[in-house]
C-alpha positions in Angstrom: 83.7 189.9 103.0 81.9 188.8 106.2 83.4 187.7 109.2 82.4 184.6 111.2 79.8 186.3 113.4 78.1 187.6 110.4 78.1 184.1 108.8 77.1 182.6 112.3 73.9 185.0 111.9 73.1 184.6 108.2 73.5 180.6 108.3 71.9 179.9 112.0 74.7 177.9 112.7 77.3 178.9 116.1 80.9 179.8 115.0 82.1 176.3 116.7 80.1 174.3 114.3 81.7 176.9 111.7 85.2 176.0 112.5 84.5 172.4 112.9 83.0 172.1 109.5 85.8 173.4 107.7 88.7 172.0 109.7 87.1 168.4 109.5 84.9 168.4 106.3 86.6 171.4 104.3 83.4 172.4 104.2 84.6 176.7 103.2 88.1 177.7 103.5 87.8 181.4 104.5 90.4 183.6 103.8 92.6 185.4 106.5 93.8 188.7 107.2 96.4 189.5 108.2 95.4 189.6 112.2 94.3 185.6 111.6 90.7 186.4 111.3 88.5 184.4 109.7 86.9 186.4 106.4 83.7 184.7 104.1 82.7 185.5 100.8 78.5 185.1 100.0 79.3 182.0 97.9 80.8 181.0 101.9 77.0 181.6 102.9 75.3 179.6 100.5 77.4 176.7 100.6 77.0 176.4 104.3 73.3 176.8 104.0 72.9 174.2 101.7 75.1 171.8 103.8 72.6 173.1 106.9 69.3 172.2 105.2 70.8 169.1 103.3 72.0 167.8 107.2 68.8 168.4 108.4 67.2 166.2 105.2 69.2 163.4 106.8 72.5 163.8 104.8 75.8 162.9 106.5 77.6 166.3 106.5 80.5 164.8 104.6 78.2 163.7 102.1 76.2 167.3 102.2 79.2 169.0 101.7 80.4 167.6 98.1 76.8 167.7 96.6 76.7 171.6 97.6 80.8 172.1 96.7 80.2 170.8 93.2 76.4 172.0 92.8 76.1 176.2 94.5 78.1 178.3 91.3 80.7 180.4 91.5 79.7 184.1 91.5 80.0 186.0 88.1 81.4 188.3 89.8 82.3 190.1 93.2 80.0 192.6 94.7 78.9 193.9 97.7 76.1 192.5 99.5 72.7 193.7 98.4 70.6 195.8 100.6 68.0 193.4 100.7 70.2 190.5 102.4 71.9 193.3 104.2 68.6 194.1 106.1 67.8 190.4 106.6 71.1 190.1 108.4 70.5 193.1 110.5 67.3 191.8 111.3 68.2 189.1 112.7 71.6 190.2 114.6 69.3 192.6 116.1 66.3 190.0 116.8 69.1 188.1 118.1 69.2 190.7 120.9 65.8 191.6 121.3 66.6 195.2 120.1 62.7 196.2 119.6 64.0 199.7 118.5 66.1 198.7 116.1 64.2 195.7 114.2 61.3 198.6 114.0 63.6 200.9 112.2 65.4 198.1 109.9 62.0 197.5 108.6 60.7 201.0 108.1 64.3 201.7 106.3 63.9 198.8 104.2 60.2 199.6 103.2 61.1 202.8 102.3 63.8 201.9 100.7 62.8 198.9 98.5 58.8 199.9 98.5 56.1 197.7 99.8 55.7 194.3 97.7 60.1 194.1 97.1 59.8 194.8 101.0 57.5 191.8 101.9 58.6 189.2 99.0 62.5 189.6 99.8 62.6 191.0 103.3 59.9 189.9 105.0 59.0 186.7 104.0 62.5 184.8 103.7 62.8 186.6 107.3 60.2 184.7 108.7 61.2 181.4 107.2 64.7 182.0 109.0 63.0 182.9 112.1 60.7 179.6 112.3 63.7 177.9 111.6 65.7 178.8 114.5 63.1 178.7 117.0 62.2 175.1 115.5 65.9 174.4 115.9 66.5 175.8 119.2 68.9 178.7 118.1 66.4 180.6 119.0 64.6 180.6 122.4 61.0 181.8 122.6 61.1 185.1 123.8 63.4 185.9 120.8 60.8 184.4 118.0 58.2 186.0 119.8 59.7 189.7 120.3 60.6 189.4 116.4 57.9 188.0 115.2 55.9 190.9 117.2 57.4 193.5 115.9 57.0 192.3 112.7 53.6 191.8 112.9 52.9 195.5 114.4 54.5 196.7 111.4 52.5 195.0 108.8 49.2 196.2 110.8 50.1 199.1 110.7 51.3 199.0 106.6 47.6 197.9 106.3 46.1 200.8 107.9 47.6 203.3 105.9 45.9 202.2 103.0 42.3 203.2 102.4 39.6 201.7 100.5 36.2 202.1 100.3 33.6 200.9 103.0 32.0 198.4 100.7 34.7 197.1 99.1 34.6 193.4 99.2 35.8 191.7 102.3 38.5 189.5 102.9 38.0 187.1 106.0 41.4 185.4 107.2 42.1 182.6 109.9 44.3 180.0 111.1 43.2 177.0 111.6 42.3 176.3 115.2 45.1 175.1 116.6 47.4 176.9 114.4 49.5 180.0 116.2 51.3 181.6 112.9 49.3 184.3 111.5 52.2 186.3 110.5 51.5 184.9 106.4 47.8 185.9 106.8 48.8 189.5 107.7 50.9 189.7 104.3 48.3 188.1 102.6 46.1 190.7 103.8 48.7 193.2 103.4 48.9 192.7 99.7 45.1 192.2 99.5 44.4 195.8 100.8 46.7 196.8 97.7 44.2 195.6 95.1 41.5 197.0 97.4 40.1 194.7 99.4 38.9 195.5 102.8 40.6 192.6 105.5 39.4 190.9 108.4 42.2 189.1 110.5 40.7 186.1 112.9 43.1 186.0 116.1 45.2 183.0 115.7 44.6 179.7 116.9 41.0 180.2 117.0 38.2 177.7 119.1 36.6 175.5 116.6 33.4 176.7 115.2 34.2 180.6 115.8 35.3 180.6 111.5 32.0 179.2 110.7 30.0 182.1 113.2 32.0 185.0 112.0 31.7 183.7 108.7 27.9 184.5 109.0 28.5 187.4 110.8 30.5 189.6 108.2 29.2 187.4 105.1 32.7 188.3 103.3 33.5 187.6 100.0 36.4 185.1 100.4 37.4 183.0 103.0 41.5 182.4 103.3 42.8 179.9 105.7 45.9 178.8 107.2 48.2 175.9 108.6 51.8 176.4 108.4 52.7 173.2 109.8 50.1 170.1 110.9 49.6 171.1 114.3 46.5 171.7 114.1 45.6 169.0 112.2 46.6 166.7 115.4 45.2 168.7 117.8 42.0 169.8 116.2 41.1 166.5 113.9 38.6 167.5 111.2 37.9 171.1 111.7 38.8 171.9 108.0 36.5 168.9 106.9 33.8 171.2 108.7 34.7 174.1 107.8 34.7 172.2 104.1 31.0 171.5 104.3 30.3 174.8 106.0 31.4 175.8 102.6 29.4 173.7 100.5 26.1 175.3 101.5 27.8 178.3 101.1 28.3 178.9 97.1 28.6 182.1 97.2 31.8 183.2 99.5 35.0 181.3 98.2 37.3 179.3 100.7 40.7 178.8 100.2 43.5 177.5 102.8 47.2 177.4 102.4 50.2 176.8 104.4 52.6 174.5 104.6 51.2 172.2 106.5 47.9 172.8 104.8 49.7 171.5 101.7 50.8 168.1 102.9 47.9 167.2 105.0 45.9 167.4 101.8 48.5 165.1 99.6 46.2 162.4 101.8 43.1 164.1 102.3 40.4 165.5 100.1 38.5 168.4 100.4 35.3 169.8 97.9 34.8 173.4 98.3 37.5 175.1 100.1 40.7 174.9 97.3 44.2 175.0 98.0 46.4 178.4 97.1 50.1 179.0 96.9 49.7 182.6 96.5 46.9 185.5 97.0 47.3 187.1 93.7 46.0 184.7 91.6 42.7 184.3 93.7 42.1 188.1 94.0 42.6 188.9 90.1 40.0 186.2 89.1 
C-alpha cells in the first residue's frame, strides 16, 4: 500500500488534486488506517494515471474517470511493488529534491541489480518520459529536469565507456536536430549500440545547422542517427532535415536515419528520400 505522497510522486499530480478527485469524481477510494491516513493500492496508481493523460487529451475528468474505472483490470493478485517501479519512484522523490547523491546511487543499484538493457528499457526510459512530462507540465521547474536529467546522462556516458570495442569498429554518428536540446534518447541509443560493438559518436545537442553535414565528412561513419523529440526544431530551424536529406542522397554509402517523437509527426506531412524513419536501434544495427 502507498500513501498519498507516494501516489503524488508516481502520478505527477499534488495531493490536493488527489483529494479533490476522489471526493468530487470518486475517482479512487483509498482505504484508511486506522490513524485516518489515506493508503493506495497500484491499481490506485494506474487509474489516476490514466485519468491524468486522458484529461490532458481533452477529456472532462468526470468523463476520464469512468472510461479508466471500467477499462484498467483488477490485479490477479496482490503483491508488492516490483523493484523496477520501486526505483522509478525513488528516482523521482529524490529528483524531486535535487538529491544528486542519491539519484546516482538509485541508478547504479538498479543497474546492478536488473543488468544493463532491463536497466534502460524499464528504468530509464519510462523515467525520462515522466521527467519531460513534468517539466512540460510545470510540476517540475527547470533546475529539477535539468539536475535529473544530468545525472542521468553522466551515468549512461559513463555505462558507454566501460565497454570496449575495437578501434575500427564501425562508427555510429548521433545528433539532434539543430534546434533540438534532448539528447538523453541518443545516449541510450548509443548506449545499446556499443553493446553490439559499435564504436559512438554523440553530436552536442542542439547543434548550428550545417555542423551534421561537416562532421559527417569528417569521421565518414557508417550510420547516421538523428533526433527530434518534439517539433521544435522543426519551427525554429525550417528545412534542416530536408538538407541534411540531400546531404544524404549523394552520400549512398553511410545510412541516415532520424527518430523521435517529433520526428515522427512532422513526417506524417512531409516526405523525405534517403534518411528513413526508426522506432528502435536494434533493428537498424542487426541488418
Amino acid at each position: 500500500m502507498l500513501s498519498i505522497q507516494q501516489v503524488s510522486v508516481r502520478t505527477g499530480l499534488t495531493k490536493p488534486v488527489i483529494r479533490k478527485w476522489e471526493d468530487r469524481y470518486k475517482t479512487v477510494e483509498p482505504k484508511r488506517l486506522e490513524n485516518g491516513r489515506r493508503v493506495y493500492s497500484e491499481r490506485d496508481v494506474q487509474i489516476l494515471q490514466a485519468v491524468r493523460n486522458l484529461v490532458d487529451e481533452g477529456m472532462s475528468i468526470q468523463q476520464a474517470t469512468t472510461y479508466a474505472l471500467e477499462n484498467v483490470p483488477e490485479p490477479i493478485a496482490q503483491h508488492t511493488s516490483s523493484p523496477i517501479s520501486d526505483y522509478c519512484f525513488r528516482l523521482l522523490e529524490e529528483g524531486t529534491n535535487c538529491n544528486v547523491p542519491a539519484i546516482h546511487h538509485i541508478l547504479q543499484e538498479a543497474h546492478h541489480k536488473l543488468g544493463i538493457l532491463p536497466f534502460l528499457d524499464q528504468v530509464v526510459s519510462p523515467l525520462l518520459l515522466e521527467v519531460g512530462y513534468r517539466w512540460e507540465k510545470a510540476q517540475w521547474d527547470p533546475f529539477q529536469e535539468s539536475v535529473c536529467s544530468t545525472v542521468i546522462r553522466d551515468y549512461l556516458v559513463g555505462l558507454r565507456h566501460e565497454i570496449q570495442v575495437p578501434s575500427d569498429a564501425p562508427l555510429i554518428l548521433a545528433a539532434c536536430l539543430p534546434g533540438e536540446a534532448h539528447d538523453l534518447p541518443l545516449c541510450i541509443l548509443l548506449l545499446k549500440a556499443r553493446m553490439m560493438g559499435y564504436r559512438g559518436y554523440l553530436i552536442s545537442s542542439s547543434p548550428a545547422p550545417g555542423s551534421i553535414e561537416h562532421l559527417v565528412r569528417q569521421f565518414k561513419p557508417a550510420v547516421v542517427l538523428l533526433s527530434a523529440m518534439s517539433l521544435v526544431p522543426f519551427q525554429l530551424c525550417p528545412g534542416s532535415l530536408e538538407e541534411i536529406d540531400e546531404f544524404a542522397h549523394y552520400n549512398p554509402h553511410i545510412r541516415f536515419f532520424v527518430g523521435g517523437i517529433g520526428a515522427k509527426s512532422y513526417l506524417q506531412t512531409h516526405n523525405l528520400q534517403s534518411v528513413a524513419f526508426a522506432e528502435a536501434i536494434e533493428p537498424i544495427l542487426e541488418e
